[in-house]
C-alpha positions in Angstrom: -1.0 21.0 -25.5 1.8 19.1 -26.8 2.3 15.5 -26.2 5.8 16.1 -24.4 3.9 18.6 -21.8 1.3 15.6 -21.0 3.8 12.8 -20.5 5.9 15.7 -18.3 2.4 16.6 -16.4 1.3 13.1 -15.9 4.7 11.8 -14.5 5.0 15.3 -12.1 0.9 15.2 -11.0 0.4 12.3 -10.2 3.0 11.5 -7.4 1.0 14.1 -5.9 -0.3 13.0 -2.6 -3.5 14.6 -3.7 -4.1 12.0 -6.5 -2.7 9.5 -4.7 -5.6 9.9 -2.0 -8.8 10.1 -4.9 -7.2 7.4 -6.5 -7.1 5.0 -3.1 -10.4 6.0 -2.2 -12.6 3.6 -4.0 -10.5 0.6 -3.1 -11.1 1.8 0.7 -14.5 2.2 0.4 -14.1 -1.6 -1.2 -12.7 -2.8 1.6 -14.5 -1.6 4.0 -17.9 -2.4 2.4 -16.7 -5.8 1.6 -15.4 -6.3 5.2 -19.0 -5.5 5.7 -20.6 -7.8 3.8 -18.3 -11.0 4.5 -18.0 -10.4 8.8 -21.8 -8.4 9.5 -23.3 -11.4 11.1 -19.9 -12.2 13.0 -18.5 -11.0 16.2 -14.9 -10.9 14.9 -13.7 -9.6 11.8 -10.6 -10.5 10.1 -8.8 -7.4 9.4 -5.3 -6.8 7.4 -2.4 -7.0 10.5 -1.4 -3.4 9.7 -4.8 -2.1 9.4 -5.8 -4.1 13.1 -2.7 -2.5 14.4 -3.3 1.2 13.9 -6.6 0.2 14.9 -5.3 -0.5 18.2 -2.6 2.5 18.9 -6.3 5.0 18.3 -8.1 2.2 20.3 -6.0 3.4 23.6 -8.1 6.7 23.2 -10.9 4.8 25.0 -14.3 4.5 24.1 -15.8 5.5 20.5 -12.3 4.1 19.3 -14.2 3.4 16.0 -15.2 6.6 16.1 -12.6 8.7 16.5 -10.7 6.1 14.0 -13.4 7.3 11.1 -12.8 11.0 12.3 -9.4 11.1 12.1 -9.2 9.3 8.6 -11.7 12.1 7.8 -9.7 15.1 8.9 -6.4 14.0 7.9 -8.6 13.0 4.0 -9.8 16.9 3.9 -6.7 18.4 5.5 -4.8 17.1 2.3 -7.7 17.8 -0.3 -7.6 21.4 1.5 -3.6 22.3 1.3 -3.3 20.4 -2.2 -6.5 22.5 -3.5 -4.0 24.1 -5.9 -4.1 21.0 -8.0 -7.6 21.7 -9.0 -6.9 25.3 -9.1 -4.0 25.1 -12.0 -6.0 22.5 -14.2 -3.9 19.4 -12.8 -6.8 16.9 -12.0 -7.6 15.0 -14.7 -9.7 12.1 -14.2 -8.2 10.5 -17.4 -4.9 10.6 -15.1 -6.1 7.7 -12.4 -6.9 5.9 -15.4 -4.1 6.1 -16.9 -2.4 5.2 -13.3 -4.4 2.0 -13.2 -2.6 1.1 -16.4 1.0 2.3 -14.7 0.2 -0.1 -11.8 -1.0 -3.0 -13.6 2.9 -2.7 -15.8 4.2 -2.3 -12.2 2.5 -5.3 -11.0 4.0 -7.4 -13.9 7.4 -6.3 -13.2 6.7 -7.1 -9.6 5.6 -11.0 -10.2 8.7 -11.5 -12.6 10.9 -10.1 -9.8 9.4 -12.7 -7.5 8.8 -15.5 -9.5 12.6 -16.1 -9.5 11.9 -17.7 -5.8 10.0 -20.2 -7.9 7.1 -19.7 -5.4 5.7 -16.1 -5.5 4.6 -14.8 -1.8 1.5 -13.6 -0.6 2.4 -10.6 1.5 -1.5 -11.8 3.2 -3.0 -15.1 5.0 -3.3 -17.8 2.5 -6.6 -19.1 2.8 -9.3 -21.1 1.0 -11.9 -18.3 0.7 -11.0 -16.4 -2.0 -13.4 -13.6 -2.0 -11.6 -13.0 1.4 -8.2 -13.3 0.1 -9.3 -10.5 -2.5 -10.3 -8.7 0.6 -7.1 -9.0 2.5 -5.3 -8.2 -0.4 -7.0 -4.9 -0.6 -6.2 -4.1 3.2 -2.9 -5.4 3.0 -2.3 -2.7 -0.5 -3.9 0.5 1.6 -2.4 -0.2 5.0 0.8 -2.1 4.7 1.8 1.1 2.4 0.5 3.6 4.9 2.5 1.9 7.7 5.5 0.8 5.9 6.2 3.4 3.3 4.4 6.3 4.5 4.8 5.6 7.9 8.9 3.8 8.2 9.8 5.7 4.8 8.3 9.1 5.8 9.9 9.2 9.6 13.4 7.1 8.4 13.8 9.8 5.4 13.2 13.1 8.4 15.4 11.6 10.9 18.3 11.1 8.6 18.5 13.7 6.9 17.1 16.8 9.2 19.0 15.2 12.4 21.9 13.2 11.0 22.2 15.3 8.4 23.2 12.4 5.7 22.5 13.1 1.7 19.4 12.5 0.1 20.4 9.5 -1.7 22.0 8.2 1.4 18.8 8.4 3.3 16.8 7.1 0.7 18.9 4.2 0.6 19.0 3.1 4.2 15.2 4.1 5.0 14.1 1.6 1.8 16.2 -1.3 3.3 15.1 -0.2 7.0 11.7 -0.1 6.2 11.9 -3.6 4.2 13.5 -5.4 7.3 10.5 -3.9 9.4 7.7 -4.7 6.6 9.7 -8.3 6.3 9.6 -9.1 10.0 5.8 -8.2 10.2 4.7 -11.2 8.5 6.1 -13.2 11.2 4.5 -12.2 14.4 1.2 -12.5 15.8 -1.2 -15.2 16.0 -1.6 -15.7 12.0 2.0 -14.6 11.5 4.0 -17.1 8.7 6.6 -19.6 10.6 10.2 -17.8 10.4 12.1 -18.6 7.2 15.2 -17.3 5.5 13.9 -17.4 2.6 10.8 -16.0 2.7 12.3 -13.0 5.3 14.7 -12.7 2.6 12.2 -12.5 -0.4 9.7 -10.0 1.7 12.5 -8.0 1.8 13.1 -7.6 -1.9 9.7 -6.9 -2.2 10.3 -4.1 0.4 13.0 -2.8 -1.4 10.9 -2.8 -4.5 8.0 -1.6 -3.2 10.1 1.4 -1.3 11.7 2.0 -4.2 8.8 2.3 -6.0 7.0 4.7 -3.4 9.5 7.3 -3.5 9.7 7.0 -7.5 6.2 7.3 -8.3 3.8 7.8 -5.2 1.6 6.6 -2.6 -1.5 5.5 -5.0 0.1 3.8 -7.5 2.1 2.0 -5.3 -0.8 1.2 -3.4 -2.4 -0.4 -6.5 0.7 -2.3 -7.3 0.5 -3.8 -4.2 -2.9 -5.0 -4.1 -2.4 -6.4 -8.1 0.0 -8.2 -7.0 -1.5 -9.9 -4.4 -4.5 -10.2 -6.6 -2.6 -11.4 -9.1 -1.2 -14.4 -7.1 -4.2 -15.4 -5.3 -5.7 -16.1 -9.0 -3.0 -17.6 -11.0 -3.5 -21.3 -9.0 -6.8 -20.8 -9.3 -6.5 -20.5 -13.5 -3.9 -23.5 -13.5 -5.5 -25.7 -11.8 -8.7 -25.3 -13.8 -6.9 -24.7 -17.1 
């Protein structure tokens, strides 16, 4: 196997929605045990915003909400392991792949701080708070569900409608569901009881980081994004934390 056909496999494989989904999986397990660990003696948890609110769209089922939540996850988990099975099939999963991913976010997640840090003040796309081990928490949520919702979700249904019923180009659609969905992701941060005070700058910054996250969900995936997302977050909850005991 030639080095050219394992740079081509990597870069095709790994958009895959398939690895995207292993690759996520221990980081939702994280979240969820460390949601766990931080809230089990409390009778409210604090939850990412876009995590709490598909919560509530399945809680409207009625009762077992949680229930039926875990289910669904479940079903929709296997239903994509089952219909992607051909990934195993033809030799395409290659567990030295989501390492190499890790390594692909982690370059993504520089890129992403330098294209912030021109604000002079990078954002946290989470509550800032004092606690950190719950900041690394949030950011976790924040990477898994503010990507489900905002790309998958505002990417996935922008992208079908323009296309299938407007009938505009592929690069056309592309182009207005990115910005669409960056508004919507930007204007998130504001509402709610926790939600940020409205600014033009920061709506305006969010956005870019939208854009670039958009951009960079329809250029190389679901996980990786994902990743990217939660590095970054990680990334800024730490570096005041290293300046001001440097």
């Amino acid at each position: 196997m030639t080095d050219k056909f394992i740079t081509i496999s990597y870069w095709n494989v790994t958009k895959n929605i398939y690895y995207s989904l292993l690759f996520i999986l221990p980081m939702l397990f994280l979240y969820e045990v460390m949601c766990w660990i931080q809230f089990f003696d409390k009778s409210a948890k604090i939850r990412n915003g876009a995590d709490v609110l598909i919560r509530h769209l399945i809680m409207g089922i009625g009762n077992n909400s949680e229930l039926i939540y875990g289910l669904i996850l479940l079903i929709i988990f296997f239903g994509v392991m089952f219909f992607n099975r051909g990934v195993v099939k033809n030799g395409q999963l290659k567990f030295t792949f989501l390492l190499f991913m890790i390594a692909e976010s982690i370059l993504w997640c520089i890129g992403f701080v330098i294209l912030m840090s021109v604000s002079e003040k990078l954002l946290l796309s989470i509550m800032e708070r004092n606690i950190i081990p719950e900041q690394f928490y949030l950011a976790i949520g924040a990477g898994i569900w503010e990507e489900l919702l905002f790309r998958v979700g505002a990417i996935g249904l922008s992208l079908s409608f323009l296309t299938k019923v407007i009938g505009y180009s592929g690069f056309y659609s592309a182009f207005i569901a990115i910005l669409l969905s960056a508004l919507i992701f930007s204007l998130f941060h504001y509402l709610g009881p926790f939600g940020d005070i409205f600014a033009y700058k920061s709506f305006y910054l969010r956005t870019l980081a939208g854009i670039f996250l958009g951009s960079l969900y329809l250029f190389r995936g679901f996980g990786i994004t994902v990743y990217t997302h939660i590095f970054y977050d990680m990334a800024i909850i730490s570096i005041p934390v290293l300046l001001t005991t440097a």
